[in-house]
C-alpha positions, 0 to 999 in steps of 0.5 A: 324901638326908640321913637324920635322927636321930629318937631317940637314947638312951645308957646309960653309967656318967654314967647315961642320956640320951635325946634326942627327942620327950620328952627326959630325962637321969638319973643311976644314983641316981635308979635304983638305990642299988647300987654297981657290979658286975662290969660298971661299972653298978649291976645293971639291971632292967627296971623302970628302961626298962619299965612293965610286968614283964618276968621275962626281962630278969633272966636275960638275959647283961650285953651283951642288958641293956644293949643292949635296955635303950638300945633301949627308951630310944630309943623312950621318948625318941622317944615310941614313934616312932608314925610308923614301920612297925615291920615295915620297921625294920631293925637296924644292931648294932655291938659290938667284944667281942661275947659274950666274958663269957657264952662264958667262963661258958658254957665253964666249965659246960661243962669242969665236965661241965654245959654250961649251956642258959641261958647258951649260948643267949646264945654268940652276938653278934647276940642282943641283936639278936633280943632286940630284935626279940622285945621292939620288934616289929621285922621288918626286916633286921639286920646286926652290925658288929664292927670293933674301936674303930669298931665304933659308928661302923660299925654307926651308917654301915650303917645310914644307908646302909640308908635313904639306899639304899632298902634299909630305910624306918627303922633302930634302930642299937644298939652296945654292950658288956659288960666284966667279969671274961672281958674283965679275965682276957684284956686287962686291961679294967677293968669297963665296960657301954655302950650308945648307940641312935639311930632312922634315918629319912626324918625327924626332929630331931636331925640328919641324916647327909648321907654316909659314907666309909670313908676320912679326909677332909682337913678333917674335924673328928677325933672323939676316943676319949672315955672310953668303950672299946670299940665306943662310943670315939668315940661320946661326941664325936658325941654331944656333937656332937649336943647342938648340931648344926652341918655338919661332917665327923666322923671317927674312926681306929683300927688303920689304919681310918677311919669318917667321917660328913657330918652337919648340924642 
């Protein structure tokens, strides 16, 4: 059974997309005025993804803000995905650097004899997971994929396997990550913030997912790193895939490790 794509929303320093019901496209000035900060995007605020206040996305670590924030674009996109049980959906998360830029803030609280209760609360990768959860009412399993550059990919596989399996009726899969001044200290990263959301279900429009292996595959069409680092390297060129679907086989390498998906309109 081929699971389809029935929303999918991106957040990246191009601005914000989202493909589904009520597709939109917008640039970061139609959001903000602000240059970006630390993290590669102008600050974020709940009130560019909600239409209602919502005081505690402000105190929220830079990996829970972007990644809650493409979420919540995924459904907007998706028109609030009203044909799907949000007590079966499951969550896929992929994120290749995890929760390095609060556990710097938080250890340095705490070598100062003040270890702070706000910033560990976030010293765990999974949080934009329950933070999700919390924000979307979602009830389902969630799992977190962290393989390095494939970590997108990987989390995006889990899931499709989740519904083609039986094991979940729909899936929100969410990479992203958060570089700033911990990830410049430790690899040289230049600043960068990310995020891409798709929903996976028995249906929907914007393509399907027919297989996955985890081993290359002779002839299949090999996705480039594109400009984005991290857990979202080969995400670009699928998304540029799903601007115009068509049967392939995509598939993308990395430190001896492959994810290749069998996808198709």
């Amino acid at each position: 059974m081929a699971v389809r794509i029935a929303a999918y929303a991106r957040i990246a320093p191009e601005g914000v997309l989202g493909r589904g019901a009520r597709p939109f496209a917008h640039s970061w000035r139609e959001f903000s005025p602000d240059a970006p900060d630390a993290f590669g995007l102008p600050p974020l605020k709940a009130r560019y993804f909600l239409d209602e206040p919502f005081p505690k996305y402000g105190r929220m670590d830079p990996l829970c803000k972007v990644a809650v924030a493409a979420a919540l674009l995924a459904f907007r996109a998706g028109d609030g995905l009203p044909g799907l049980n949000r007590d079966e959906m499951a969550q896929a998360g992929g994120t290749m650097l995890g929760c390095l830029e609060v556990d710097a803030q938080f250890e340095a609280t705490r070598l100062a004899g003040q270890p702070s209760p706000g910033l560990f609360v976030y010293t765990l990768p999974s949080m934009f997971q329950g933070e999700t959860a919390i924000l979307l009412r979602l009830r389902g399993q969630a799992s977190l994929n962290a393989a390095g550059a494939l970590s997108g990919l990987a989390a995006l596989s889990s899931g499709a396997r989740l519904v083609q399996q039986g094991r979940a009726a729909s899936v929100l899969v969410v990479a992203a990550d958060a570089a700033g001044p911990a990830a410049a200290r430790a690899m040289g990263a230049a600043p960068f913030s990310g995020a891409c959301a798709w929903v996976l279900a028995p249906q929907g429009e914007l393509g399907g997912i027919a297989g996955v292996s985890y081993e290359p595959t002779p002839g299949a069409v090999a996705l480039p790193r594109g400009p984005w680092p991290f857990a979202l390297s080969f995400l670009h060129g699928l998304e540029e895939h799903m601007a115009a679907p068509s049967r392939a086989t995509l598939c993308a390498e990395a430190d001896g490790q492959a994810v290749c998906l069998q996808v198709e309109p």
